[in-house]
N, C-alpha and C positions, 0 to 999 in steps of 0.2 A: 393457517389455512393453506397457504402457497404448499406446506411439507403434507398433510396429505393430498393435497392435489396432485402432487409429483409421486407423490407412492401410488396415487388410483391409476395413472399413466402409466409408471411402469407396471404395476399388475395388469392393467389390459397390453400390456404388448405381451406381457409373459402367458395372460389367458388367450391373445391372439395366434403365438407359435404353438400352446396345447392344441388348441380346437385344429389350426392349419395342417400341423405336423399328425396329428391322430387321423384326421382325415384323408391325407395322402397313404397315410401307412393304411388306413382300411380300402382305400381303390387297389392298390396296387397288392396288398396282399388281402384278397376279400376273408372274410368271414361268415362262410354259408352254413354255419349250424348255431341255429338263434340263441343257443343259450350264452353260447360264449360271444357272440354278435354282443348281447346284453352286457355281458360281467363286460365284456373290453369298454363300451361307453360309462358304465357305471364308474370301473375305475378311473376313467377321465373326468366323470363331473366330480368323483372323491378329490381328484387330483386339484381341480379348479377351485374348488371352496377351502382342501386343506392349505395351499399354496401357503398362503400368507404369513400363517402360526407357523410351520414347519422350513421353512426357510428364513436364512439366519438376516440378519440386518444390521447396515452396514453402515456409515455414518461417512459423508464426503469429504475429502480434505478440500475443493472446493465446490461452491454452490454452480449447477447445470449452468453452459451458457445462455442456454435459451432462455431460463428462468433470470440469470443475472441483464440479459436484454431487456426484457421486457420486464423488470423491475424499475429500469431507466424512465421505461415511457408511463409509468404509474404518475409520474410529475412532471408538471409543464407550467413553465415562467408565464405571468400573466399580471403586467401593470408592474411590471419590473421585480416583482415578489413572489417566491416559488410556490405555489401552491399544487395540495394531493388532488391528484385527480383517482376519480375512483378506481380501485385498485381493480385490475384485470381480472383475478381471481378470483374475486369475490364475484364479479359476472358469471364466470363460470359455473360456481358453486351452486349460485342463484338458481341457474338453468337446469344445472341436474339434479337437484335438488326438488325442483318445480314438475320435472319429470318424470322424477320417483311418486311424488303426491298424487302428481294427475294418474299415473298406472294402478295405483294403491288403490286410489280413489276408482278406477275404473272396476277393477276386480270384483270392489264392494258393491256397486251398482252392477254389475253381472252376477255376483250372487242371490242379490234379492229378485235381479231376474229373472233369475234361474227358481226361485222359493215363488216366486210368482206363477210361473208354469206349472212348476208339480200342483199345486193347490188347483189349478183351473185343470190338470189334466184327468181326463176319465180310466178307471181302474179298469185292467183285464185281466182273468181266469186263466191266462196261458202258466203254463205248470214252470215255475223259477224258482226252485228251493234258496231259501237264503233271501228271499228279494221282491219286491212287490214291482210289477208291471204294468205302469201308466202307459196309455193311447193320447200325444195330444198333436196337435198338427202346428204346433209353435215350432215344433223343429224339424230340420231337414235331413240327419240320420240318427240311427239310436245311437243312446249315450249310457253310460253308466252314472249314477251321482250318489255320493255319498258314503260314510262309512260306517255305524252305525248302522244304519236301518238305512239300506242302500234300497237304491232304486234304479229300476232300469224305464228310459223313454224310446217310447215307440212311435213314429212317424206311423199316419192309418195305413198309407202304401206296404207297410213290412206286413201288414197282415194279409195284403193281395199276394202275396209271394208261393212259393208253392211249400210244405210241408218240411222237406230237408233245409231248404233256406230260413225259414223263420226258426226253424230249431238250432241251426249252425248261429243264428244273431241271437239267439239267447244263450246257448251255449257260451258262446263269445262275450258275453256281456257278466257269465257267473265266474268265468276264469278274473278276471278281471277284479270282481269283487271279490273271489278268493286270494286275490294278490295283495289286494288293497291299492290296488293300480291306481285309484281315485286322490289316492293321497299323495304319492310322489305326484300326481299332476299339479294339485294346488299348489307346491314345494317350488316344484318348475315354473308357474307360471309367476310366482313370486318374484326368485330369482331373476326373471324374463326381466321383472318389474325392476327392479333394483340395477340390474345394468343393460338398461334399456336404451342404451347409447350406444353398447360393444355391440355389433352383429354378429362377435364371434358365441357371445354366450346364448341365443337364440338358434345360434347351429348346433351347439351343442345342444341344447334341450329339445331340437328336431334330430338330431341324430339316436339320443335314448329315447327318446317317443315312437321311433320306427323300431329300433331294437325290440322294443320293449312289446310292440304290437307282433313283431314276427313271433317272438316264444309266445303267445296268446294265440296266434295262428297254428301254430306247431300243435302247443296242446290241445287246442280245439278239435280240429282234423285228427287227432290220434284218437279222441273220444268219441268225435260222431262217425267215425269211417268213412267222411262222403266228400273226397275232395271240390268233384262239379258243385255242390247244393253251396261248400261253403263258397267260393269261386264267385258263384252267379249272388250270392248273397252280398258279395263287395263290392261287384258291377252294380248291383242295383244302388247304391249310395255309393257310388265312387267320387260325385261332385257336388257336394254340400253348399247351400248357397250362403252359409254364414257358423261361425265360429262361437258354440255359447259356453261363455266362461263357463268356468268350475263344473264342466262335466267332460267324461273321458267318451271321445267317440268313436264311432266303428272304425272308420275310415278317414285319414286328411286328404287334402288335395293333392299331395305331393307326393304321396303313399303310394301307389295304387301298383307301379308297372314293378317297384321293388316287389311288392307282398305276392303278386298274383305269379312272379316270377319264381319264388320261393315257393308257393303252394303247387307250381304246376311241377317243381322239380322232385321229381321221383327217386333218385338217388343221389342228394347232399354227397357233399365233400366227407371223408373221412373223417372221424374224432382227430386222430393222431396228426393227418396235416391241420386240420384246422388251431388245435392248438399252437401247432408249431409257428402256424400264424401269426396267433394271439401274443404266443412270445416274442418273437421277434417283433412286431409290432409295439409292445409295452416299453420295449426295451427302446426301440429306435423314438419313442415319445419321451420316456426317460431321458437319455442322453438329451434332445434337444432343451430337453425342460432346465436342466441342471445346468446347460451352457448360456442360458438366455439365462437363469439366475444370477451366474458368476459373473455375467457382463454388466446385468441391469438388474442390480439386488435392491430387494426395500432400502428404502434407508431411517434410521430411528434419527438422525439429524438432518437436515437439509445442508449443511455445512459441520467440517470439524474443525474449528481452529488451530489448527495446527501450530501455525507460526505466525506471530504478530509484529509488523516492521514500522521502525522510527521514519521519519519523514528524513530526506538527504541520501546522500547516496546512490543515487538512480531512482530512490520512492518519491513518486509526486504525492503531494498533502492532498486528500478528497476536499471536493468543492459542495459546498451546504446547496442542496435543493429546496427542502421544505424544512421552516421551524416551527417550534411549538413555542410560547412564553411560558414561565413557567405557573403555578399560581399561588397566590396569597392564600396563608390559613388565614383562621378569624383570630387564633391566638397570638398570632407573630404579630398580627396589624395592631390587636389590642397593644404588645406592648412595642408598638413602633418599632419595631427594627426594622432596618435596613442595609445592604450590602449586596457582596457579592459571594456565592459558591463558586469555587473551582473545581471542571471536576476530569478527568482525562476516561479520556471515552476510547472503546475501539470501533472504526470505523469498517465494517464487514467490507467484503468482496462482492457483495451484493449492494452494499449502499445503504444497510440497515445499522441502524448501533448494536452492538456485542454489551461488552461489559462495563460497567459505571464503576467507579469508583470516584468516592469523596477525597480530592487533594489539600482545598481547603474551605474548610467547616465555617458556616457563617452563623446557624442556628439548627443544631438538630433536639433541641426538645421541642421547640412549637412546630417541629414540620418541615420547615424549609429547604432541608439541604435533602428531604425524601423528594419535595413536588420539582425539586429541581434536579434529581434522577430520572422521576415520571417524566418531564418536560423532555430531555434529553435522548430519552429511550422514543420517542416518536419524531427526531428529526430523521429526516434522509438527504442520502448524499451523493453524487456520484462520488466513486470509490474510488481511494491512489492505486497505484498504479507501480506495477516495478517489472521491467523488459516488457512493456504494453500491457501486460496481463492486472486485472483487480487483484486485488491481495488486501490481508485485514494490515490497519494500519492505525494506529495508538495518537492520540491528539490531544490539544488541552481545550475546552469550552469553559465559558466565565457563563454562571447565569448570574443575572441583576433582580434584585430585590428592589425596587422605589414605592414609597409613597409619597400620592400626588393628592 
């Protein structure tokens, strides 16, 4: 548990310098032609989900400080006898785990809410090739839903609008379905779900969400010719007073002085600087991505054994924290045996056991020299020590077989 907890750690710091480093490269060198606006966010969420597969992994010669710390405080003496306290990690897990359930869970409860409204919303005759258009007043701007047999929702206010406005929000709304824009939402708002702890992964999925609305802007406007109608069509839903799952809407809250900025600009930046942009840009997110990798790569071990040291010579012996006993099969008790396994263990840099080996054999066909492996693979220890630092270090433990 601890080793993926530490690789989820280090991918959100590596997803934290993407989302950071992308977004200083798009302030400082902007991107005012939405398509490439688009492709540059895209290829950042590409970058953010392939991370993990496409970068190499690496395995530690020793286990994080932080992690070998607060492995110490997983055990605390109590009536003179060491006993686990519940492991840190496993708190952790718990939580985000708990996290993930409640947003999953939430999504699904905004779906059916969302299946709720269309079925109580009233149908209207406005002309939407591709798309049927509900009237209901459950929501506060139009939305798109669906992919399939999409649908577009219409607050009653959109229909007070004046002629180029209402045609610019349906327009708006067939681009959309023509994209299948409905479907990367539900993708993103999953994502959202799943690292619902990183704030960096919720910028990034506001940063392709605005992208992704300016080329919907763009092509809108080039097909209705009417920059004011669409304009006054965003004002009018520029503040939504609530967010409904699993539908794509006109307008965010956050949106608004970007898009109507872009719409009011009459002559965009050139193809050729704005790519030049784009590259540079990919490139300077590149480079950071590749340097946070090499510092702070997956790891497929949490520790590599490297080197395992005898006790003497500057190694102090680790001190037993927590034991296990081992336990009795039914077969061993049947035929009464009794003794002891010996068995040399390594004792990790972390204070966990490594590797068991049987030194000396007391019984292994009823069992006992395996439960006195099991037994030994769950003590913990603080770990020796050699020029202060933890280091794995090789020991002998006896387990005892008695019956009483």
């Amino acid at each position: 548990m601890r080793l993926v907890l530490w690789n989820l750690a280090v991918y959100s710091a590596q997803l934290a310098v993407l989302v950071l480093t992308a977004a200083l490269a798009s302030h400082v060198l902007p991107l005012r032609v939405p398509a490439l606006l688009l492709r540059y966010w895209q290829l950042c969420m590409a970058a953010a989900v392939l991370l993990p597969f496409v970068q190499p992994w690496s395995a530690m010669s020793q286990p994080p400080q932080l992690l070998s710390t607060l492995a110490m405080a997983d055990v605390s003496p109590e009536g003179g006898e060491a006993v686990r306290a519940f492991a840190w990690w496993n708190t952790v897990a718990m939580v985000i785990v708990a996290g993930i359930v409640f947003r999953v869970v939430r999504l699904a409860v905004g779906g059916l809410r969302l299946s709720a409204i269309i079925e109580r919303a009233a149908p209207n005759d406005m002309a939407a090739p591709g798309a049927n258009v509900l009237v209901t007043d459950e929501i506060d701007s139009p939305a798109t839903v669906g992919w399939r047999r999409p649908k577009i929702l219409l607050p009653p206010r959109a229909l007070a609008l004046s002629p180029g406005a209402r045609e610019a929000i349906v327009g708006h709304e067939l681009v959309h379905i023509e994209r299948r824009d409905w479907l990367w939402t539900v993708a993103e708002e999953l994502w959202c779900a799943v690292f619902w702890f990183h704030p960096g992964a919720r910028a990034l999925c506001s940063h392709l969400s605005l992208a992704r609305e300016t080329v919907v802007d763009d092509i809108t406007i080039r097909r209705t010719r009417n920059r004011r109608a669409y304009a006054e069509a965003l004002l009018a839903f520029a503040d939504p007073q609530q967010h409904i799952i699993g539908a794509t809407p006109l307008i965010g809250r956050r949106s608004l002085r970007q898009r109507i900025s872009l719409i009011a600009e009459e002559v965009p930046m050139s193809s050729r600087r704005a790519t030049s942009h784009l590259t540079v840009s990919v490139a300077v997110v590149g480079v950071a991505l590749t340097a946070v990798v090499l510092q702070l790569p997956l790891s497929s071990e949490l520790y590599a054994q490297a080197a395992v040291y005898q006790p003497g010579n500057g190694v102090t012996l680790p001190f037993v924290l927590h034991e296990v006993k081992p336990v009795y099969t039914h077969e061993a008790m049947e035929q009464k045996i009794q003794g002891s396994v010996q068995l040399r263990i390594v004792v990790l840099a972390n204070g966990e056991v490594g590797d068991v080996t049987v030194s000396k054999s007391l019984d292994a066909e009823y069992g006992l020299d395996q439960q006195a492996i099991v037994a030994a693979k769950q003590w913990t220890f603080r770990p020796g020590t050699k020029d202060g630092k933890p280091v794995p270090v090789e020991v002998t433990l006896e387990m005892t077989f008695t019956l009483r």
